[in-house]
N, C-alpha and C positions, 0 to 999 in steps of 0.2 A: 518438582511437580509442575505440570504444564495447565498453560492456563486455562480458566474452563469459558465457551462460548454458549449466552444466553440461547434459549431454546427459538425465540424469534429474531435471532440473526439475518438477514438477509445479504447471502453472497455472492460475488459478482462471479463471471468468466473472466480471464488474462483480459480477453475480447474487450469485456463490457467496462473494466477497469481501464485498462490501456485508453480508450475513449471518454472518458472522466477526466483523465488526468492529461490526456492530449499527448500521448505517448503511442508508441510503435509495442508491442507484444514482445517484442524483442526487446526493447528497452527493458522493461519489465521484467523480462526472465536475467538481462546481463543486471540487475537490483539485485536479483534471489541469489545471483551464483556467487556475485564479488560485495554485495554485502556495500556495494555503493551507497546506498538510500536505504535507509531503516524504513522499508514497509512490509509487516505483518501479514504473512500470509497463510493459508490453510490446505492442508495435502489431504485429500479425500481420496481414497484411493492412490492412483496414478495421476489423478487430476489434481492441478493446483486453483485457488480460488481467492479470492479476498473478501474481506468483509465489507461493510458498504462502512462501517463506524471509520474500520482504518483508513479510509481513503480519506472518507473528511477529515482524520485527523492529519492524517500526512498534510493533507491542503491547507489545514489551520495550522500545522510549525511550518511553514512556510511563506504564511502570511510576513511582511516587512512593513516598516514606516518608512524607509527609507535606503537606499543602498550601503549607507554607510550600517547598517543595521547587521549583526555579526550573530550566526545562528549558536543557540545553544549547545555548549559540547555535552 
């Protein structure tokens, strides 16, 4: 079963995404295809999109204290 997104979701373009996170559009699509970075995305049609939750959450497991700091597998 897939997951279900609240009715006032608000979703980004690659565009407006890729700009949040200070990425290239391209970065963003080479995530989708190889599954590099777990970020959560949304196929509307043809068009892909993200949600504005997932990005801050991407941004929040990526937060560190420190370099020695070793992310969650």
């Amino acid at each position: 079963m897939k997951p279900s997104i609240p009715a006032k979701t608000v979703l980004l373009t690659p565009k407006e995404a890729a700009a949040r996170l200070r990425v290239t559009e391209g970065t963003l699509a080479k995530w989708r295809m190889t599954a590099l970075r777990r970020l959560p995305y949304v196929k509307v049609g043809a068009k892909v999109a993200y949600t504005e939750a997932a990005i801050e959450s991407f941004i929040a497991d990526g937060l560190r204290q420190s370099t020695s700091d070793v992310r969650a597998a």
